[in-house]
N, C-alpha and C positions, 0 to 999 in steps of 0.2 A: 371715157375721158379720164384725165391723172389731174390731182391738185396739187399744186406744189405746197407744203408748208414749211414757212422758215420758225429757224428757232425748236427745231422740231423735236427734241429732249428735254428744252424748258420745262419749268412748271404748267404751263397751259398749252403749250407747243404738243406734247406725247399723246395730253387726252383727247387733242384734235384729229392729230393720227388715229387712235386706237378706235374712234367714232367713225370718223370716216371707212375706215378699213371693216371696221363691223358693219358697216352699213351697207357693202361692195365695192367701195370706190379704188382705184387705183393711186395710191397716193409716192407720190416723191418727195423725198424725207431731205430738207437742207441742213446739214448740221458742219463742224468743225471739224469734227474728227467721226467718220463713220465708221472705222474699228472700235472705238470705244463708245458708238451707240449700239450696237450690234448688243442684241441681248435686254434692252431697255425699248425696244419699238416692237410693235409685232414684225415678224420673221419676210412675212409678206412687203413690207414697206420698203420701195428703194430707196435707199442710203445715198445720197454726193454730199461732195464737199464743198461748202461753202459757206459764206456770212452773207446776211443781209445787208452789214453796214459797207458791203464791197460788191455792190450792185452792179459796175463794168464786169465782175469775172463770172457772173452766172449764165454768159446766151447759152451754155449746153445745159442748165437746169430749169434755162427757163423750155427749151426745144419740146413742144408736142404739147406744152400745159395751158389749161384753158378755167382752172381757177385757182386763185394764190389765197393764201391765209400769210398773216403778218402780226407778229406780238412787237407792240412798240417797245424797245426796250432803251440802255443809257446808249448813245452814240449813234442814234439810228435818225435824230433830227434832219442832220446834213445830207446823210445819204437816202434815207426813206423816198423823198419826191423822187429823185433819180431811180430807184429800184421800183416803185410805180409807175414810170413813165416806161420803164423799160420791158414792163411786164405785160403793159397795152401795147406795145410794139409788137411784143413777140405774137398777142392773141391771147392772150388774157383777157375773158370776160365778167367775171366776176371775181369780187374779190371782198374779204372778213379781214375789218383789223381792229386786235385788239388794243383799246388805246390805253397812252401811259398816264391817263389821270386827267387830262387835260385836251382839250383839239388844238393842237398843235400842228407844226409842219407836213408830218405823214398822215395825222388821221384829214387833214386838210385835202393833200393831193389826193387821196385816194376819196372824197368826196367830190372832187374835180374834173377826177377821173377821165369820164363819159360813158363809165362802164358800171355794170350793177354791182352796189356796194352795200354792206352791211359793217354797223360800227357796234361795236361790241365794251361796254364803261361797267367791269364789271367792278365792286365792290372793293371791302379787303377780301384777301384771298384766305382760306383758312391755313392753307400751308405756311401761310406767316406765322403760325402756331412753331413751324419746325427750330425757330430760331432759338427755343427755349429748352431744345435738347440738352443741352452741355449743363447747364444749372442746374434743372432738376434732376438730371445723371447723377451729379456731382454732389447739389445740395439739397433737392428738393425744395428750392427757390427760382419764385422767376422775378426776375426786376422792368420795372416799367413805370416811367412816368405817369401814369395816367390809368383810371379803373375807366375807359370810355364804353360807350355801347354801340356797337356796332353789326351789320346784318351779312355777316360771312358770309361767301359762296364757294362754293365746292370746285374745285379745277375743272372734278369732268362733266357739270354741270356748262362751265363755261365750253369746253369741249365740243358737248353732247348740241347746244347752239347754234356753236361757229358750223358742226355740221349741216345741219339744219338749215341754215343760211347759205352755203355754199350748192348743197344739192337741192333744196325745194324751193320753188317759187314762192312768190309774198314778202320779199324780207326786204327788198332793195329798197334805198332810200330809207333804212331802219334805223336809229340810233340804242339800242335796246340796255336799258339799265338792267344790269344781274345781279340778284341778291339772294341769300340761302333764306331758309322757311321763317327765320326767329331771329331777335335780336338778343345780341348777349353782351355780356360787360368782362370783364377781364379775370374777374373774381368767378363768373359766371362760368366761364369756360375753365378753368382749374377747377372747379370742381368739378364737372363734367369726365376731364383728363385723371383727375386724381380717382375716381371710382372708376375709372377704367385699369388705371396701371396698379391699381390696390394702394395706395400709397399718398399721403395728401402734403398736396405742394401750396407752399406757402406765397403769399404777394405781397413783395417787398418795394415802394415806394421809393424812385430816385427822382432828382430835379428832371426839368426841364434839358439844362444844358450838359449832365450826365448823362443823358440820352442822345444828342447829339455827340456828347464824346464818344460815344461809345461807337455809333457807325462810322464817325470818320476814321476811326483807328482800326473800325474792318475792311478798310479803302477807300469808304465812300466821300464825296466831294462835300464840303461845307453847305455849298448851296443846295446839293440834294439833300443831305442829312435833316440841315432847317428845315426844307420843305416835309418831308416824311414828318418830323415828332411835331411841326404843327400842324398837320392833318391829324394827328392822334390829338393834340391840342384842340382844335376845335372841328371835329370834322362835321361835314355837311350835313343839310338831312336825308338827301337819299344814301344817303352812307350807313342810316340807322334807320330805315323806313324800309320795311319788308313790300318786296312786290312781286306778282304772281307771273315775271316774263319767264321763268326757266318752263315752271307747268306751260303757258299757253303755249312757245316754242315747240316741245319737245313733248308735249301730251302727258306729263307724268311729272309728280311733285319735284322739287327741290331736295337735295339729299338735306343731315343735319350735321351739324358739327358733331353729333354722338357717331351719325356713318363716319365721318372723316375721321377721328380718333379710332373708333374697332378697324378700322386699317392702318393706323400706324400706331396704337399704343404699344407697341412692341419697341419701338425706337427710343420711346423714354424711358423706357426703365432701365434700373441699373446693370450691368453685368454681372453675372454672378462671381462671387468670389473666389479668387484660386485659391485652389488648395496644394499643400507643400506636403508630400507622402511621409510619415516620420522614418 
């Protein structure tokens, strides 16, 4: 059997592949541009071209697939039912989606479906950490409204899952909340990062609505931005409430935000300094 996963170089998209494919599965990789995923997927995985949020041009990606993975992402409200309806057309019978925070439109359809689904509400992601590259490169500062406390999970925890769900029975009809081992606060995780990369980074306090400014002017939309810093504003309790579904899923702990950093503390540290020969 082949699974199709969209979004399949995403943040949670690649560790869906790299699960499945470890595990035997045949997987078809939907991505944008499949030259420039070449190289970031295992070698095994086939590559097309396509989007999710343009669900008419996939019948040759959907052709021969009989379970789909889906990461709800911005643009995907409209077209999402349509790219699930089309996917139970083709013979799609199961299907993982991860949702954007909310049941909305797509995570809606694809509980509607009439086919086995598994709905996947995981956490913050810890790779929201990546966003604070550039500051602490630069200054050894990270800025952020708010010191909140929050129960990270690991991407390929969410990954290791979505497998899980796709290839073994029991899942259907799941709604499964994911969260990493521990809950930490903002202060909590820079130091964590900081004894990693030798180097200790500082936590600099900005408003509220400097925090909105700041994603609108990385593209993002008003209404998402608001939405985003007041989830860091008040976020929920399962959002700071450790639970044990990655273990029972997947038979094996939760990674930690210390796994997640000894794999990429490398990205925050500075470059080293060029030297000019005399």
């Amino acid at each position: 059997m082949t699974t199709l996963v969209t979004g399949a170089t995403g943040n949670t998209g690649r560790h869906v592949v790299a699960e499945l494919i470890r595990r035997g599965e045949r997987v078809r990789a939907l991505t944008r541009n499949p030259s420039a995923a070449k190289g970031k997927l295992p070698p095994s995985a086939e590559l097309t071209a396509g989007t999710h949020t343009a669900p008419a041009d996939l019948a040759d990606a959907f052709e021969g697939i009989s379970r789909l993975h889906i990461t709800v992402t911005a643009g995907l409200a409209e077209a999402g039912p349509e790219l699930v309806r089309r996917a139970v057309d083709a013979g799609v019978r199961r299907i993982t989606v991860v949702w954007g925070g909310f049941v909305g439109p797509v995570e809606q359809a694809v509980t509607d479906s009439g086919v086995e689904w598994t709905r996947l509400e995981p956490q913050e992601f810890m790779s929201n950490t990546l966003t604070w590259i550039e500051s602490i490169r630069a200054e050894g500062i990270v800025r952020e409204p708010y010191d909140f406390p929050s129960a990270l999970v690991h991407e390929a925890d969410i990954g290791a899952v979505a497998a899980a769900a796709l290839l073994d029975d029991g899942h259907a009809a799941h709604a499964y909340n994911l969260t990493g081992p521990e809950v930490l606060t903002t202060r909590e995780r820079l130091a964590i990062l900081s004894q990693a990369i030798g180097r200790d980074v500082t936590f600099l306090p900005i408003t509220h609505e400097q925090a909105v400014d700041r994603l609108i002017s990385d593209g993002v939309s008003r209404t998402d931005a608001e939405y985003v810093v007041d989830w860091y504003a008040s976020s929920s309790k399962d959002s700071k409430t450790v639970v044990d579904t990655v273990e029972r899923v997947t038979g094996r702990p939760a990674r930690t935000f210390a796994d997640w950093v000894a794999e990429h503390a490398d990205r925050f540290k500075s470059p080293p300094e060029s030297t000019v020969a005399p």
